[in-house]
C-alpha positions in Angstrom: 11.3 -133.6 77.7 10.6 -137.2 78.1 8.2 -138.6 75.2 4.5 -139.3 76.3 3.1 -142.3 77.1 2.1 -145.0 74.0 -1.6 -144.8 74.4 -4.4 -146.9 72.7 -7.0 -143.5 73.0 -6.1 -140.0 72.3 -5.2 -138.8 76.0 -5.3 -134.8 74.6 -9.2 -133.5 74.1 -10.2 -132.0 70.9 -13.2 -129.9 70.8 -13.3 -128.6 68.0 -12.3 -130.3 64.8 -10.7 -128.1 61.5 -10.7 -131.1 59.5 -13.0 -135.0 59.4 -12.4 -137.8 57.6 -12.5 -141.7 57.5 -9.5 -144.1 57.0 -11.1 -147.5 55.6 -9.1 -150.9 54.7 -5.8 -150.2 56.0 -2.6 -152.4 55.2 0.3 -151.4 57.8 4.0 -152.7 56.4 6.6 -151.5 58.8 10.9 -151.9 58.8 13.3 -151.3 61.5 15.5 -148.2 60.5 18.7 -146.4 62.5 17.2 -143.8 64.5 21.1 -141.8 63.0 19.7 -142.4 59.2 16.0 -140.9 59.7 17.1 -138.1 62.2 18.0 -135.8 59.2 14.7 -136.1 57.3 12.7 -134.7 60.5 11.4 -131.1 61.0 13.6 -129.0 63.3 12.6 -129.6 67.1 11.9 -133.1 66.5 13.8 -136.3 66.8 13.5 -140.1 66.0 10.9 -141.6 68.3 12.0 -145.3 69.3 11.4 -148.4 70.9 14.0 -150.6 72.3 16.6 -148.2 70.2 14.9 -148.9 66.9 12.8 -146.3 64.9 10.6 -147.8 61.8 9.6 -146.8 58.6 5.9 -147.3 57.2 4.0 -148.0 54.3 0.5 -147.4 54.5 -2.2 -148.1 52.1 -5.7 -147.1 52.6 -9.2 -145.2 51.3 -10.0 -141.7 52.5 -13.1 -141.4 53.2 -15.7 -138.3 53.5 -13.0 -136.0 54.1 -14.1 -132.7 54.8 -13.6 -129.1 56.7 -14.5 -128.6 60.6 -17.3 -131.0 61.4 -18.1 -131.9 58.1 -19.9 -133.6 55.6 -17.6 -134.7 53.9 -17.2 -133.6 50.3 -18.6 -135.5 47.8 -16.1 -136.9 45.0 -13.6 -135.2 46.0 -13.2 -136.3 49.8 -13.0 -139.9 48.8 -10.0 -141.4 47.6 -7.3 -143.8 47.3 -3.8 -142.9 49.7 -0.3 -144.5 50.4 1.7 -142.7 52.6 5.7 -143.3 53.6 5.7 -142.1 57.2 8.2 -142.1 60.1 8.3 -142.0 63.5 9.0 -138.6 65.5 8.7 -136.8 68.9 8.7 -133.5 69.6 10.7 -130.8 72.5 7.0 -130.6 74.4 7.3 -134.9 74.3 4.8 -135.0 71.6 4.6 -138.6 69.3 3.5 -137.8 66.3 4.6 -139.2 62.5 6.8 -137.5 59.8 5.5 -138.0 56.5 7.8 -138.5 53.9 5.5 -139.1 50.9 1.7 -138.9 50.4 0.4 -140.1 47.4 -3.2 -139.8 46.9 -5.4 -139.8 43.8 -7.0 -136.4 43.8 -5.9 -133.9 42.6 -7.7 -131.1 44.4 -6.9 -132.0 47.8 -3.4 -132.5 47.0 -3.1 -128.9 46.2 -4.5 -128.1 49.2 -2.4 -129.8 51.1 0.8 -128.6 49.9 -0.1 -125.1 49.8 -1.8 -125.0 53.5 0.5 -127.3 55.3 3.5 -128.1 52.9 2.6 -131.5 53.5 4.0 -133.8 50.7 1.4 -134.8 49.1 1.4 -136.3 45.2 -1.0 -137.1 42.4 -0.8 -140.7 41.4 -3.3 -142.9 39.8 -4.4 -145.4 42.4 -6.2 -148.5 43.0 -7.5 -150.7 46.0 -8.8 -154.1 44.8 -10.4 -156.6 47.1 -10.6 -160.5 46.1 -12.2 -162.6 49.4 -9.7 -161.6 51.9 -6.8 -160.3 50.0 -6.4 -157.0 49.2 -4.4 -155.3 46.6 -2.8 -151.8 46.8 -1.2 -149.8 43.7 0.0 -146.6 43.0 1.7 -144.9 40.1 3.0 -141.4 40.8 1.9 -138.6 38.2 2.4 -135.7 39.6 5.4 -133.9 40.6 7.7 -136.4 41.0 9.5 -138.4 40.8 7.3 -138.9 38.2 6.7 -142.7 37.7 7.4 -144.3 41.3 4.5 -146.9 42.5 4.1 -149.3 44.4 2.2 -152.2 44.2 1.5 -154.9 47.7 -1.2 -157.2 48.7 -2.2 -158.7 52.1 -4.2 -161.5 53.5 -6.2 -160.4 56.4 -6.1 -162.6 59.2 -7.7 -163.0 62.6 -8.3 -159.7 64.8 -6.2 -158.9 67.1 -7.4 -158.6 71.1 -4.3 -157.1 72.9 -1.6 -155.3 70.1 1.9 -155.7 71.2 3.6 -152.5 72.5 5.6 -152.8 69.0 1.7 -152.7 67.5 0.6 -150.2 69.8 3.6 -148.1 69.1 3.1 -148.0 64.9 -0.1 -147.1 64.7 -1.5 -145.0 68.4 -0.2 -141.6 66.7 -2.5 -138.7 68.2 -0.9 -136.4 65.4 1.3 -135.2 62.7 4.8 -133.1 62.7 5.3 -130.8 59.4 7.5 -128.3 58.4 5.2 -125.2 57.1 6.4 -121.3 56.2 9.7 -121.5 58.3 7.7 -123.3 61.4 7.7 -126.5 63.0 3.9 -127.8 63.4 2.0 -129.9 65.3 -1.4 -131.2 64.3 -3.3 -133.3 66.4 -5.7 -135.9 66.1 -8.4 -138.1 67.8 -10.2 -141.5 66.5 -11.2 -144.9 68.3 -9.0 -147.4 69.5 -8.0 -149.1 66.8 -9.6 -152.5 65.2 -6.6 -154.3 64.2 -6.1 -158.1 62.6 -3.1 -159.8 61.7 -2.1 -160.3 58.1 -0.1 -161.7 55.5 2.3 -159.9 53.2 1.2 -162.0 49.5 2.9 -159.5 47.4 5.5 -156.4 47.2 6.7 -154.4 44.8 7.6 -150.8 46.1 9.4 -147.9 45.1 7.9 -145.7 47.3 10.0 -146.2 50.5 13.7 -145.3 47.7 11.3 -142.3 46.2 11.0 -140.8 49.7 14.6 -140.5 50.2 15.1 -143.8 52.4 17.0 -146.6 51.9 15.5 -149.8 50.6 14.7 -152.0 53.4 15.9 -155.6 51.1 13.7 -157.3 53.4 10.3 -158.7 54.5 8.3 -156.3 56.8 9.0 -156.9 60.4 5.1 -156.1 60.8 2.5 -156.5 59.1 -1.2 -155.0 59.8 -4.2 -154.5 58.7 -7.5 -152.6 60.2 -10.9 -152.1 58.6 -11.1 -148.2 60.0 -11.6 -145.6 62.2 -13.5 -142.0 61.7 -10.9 -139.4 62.5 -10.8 -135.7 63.2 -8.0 -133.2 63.1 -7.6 -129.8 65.2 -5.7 -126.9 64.6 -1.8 -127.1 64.5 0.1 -125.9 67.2 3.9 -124.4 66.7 6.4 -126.8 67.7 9.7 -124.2 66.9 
C-alpha cells in the first residue's frame, strides 16, 4: 500500500488515550542515510520511509514532561525527565508513517523498565542533563544502564526565528502520528496525536555524539542536514495495533 499523506495534524482520531505526556525544548539534528543500510534495522512489515529517495536518521533531545497512564496526571518525579532518542524513519504494509527507534536514553529509571518490559522499546538509563544559557541550549547524556555502558552524547543549539511554513523535508521529520516496535514476536503500531508543531530554526554550536555508532548506524562524518528546534507539544498515545 501506498504511504499516507505527510500531514501537519494527526488525520487518525484518538479517543481514548493509554498514555499522556509533554515533549518540552526539543533540538531536531537529522542526516541523510541509504534507505538499503536502515532497511535491516526495521521491524518485520515495515520498510524505509523516504523522500526524494533518501531516508534520515535523528537525534533528538528533549524533557518529558508529566508523563502518565490514560488521561493522566502525570506522575510526579517520576514522569519528568530528561530523553535523547536515535530514531528512524519507517512505513508500514497498511501505509502507516511512523518512526523506528533505535535508542532511547532517558534518565529514569523506573519508566525505563517499563518500557522495555511492556513494549520492548529500547529504552536506557543514562545520567542526563538539559542546560539553557539565553538562547542556547545544551544537551548530554552518558549511558549507565545496559549498554553500551558509557556512550553519550553531548550537542548544543542556538534557537533561531520561528518558522511559519516547514518545508516538506521539515514537515516530513517531525509530522509522525506514531511509533513501529517489535514486541513478543509482533510487529506494533502505536499511534499518537499532539498540535501542529511550533517549530524555529536553529544553529548546530556544538556536537559530540556517540549515540548515532551506539545504535548500530554508521557515523554520519558530517554536519546535520537539518537542524530544529521546538518549544513543545502535549501528546497522547493510544493503544497499539498489530502491524504482522
Amino acid at each position: 500500500m501506498d504511504p499516507e499523506e505527510v500531514t501537519a495534524e494527526a488525520v487518525r482520531p484518538l479517543r481514548r488515550p493509554v498514555l499522556v505526556q509533554r515533549w518540552e525544548d526539543l533540538a531536531f539534528l537529522h542526516w541523510p542515510v541509504d534507505p538499503a543500510v536502515v532497511a535491516p534495522l526495521l521491524p518485520a512489515g515495515t520498510r524505509p520511509d523516504v523522500v526524494d529517495g533518501r531516508t534520515y536518521v535523528g537525534l533528538i533531545g528533549f524533557r518529558m514532561v508529566g508523563l502518565g497512564l490514560f488521561a493522566g496526571p502525570g506522575l510526579p518525579y517520576l514522569g519528568t525527565f530528561c530523553e535523547t532518542n536515535v530514531r528512524l524513519y519507517s512505513v508500514d504494509v497498511a501505509g502507516r508513517r511512523a518512526v523506528v527507534f533505535r535508542s532511547l536514553d532517558a534518565s529514569r529509571l523506573l519508566p525505563v523498565l517499563v518500557a522495555r518490559a511492556s513494549l520492548r522499546l529500547p529504552y536506557l538509563w543514562s545520567r542526563m542533563r538539559l542546560r539553557r544559557d539565553g538562547d542556547v541550549l545544551t544537551y548530554t547524556s552518558r549511558r549507565r544502564w545496559p549498554g553500551p555502558r558509557g556512550a553519550a552524547t553531548a550537542f548544543s543549539v542556538r534557537v533561531g526565528a520561528a518558522i511559519a511554513e516547514p518545508t516538506p523535508l521539515e514537515h516530513f521529520l517531525t509530522a509522525r502520528w506514531g511509533l513501529h516496535t517489535r514486541a513478543y514476536g509482533r510487529t506494533l503500531h502505536l499511534p499518537n496525536v499532539h498540535p501542529r508543531w511550533p517549530l524555529h530554526r536553529a544553529e548546530l554550536v556544538r556536537l559530540d555524539d556517540g549515540l548515532v555508532r551506539a545504535a548500530g548506524l554508521p557515523d554520519p562524518g558530517a554536519a546535520p542536514v537539518s537542524v530544529l528546534y521546538s518549544p513543545g507539544v502535549p501528546v497522547r498515545f493510544g493503544s497499539p495495533a498489530v502491524v504482522r
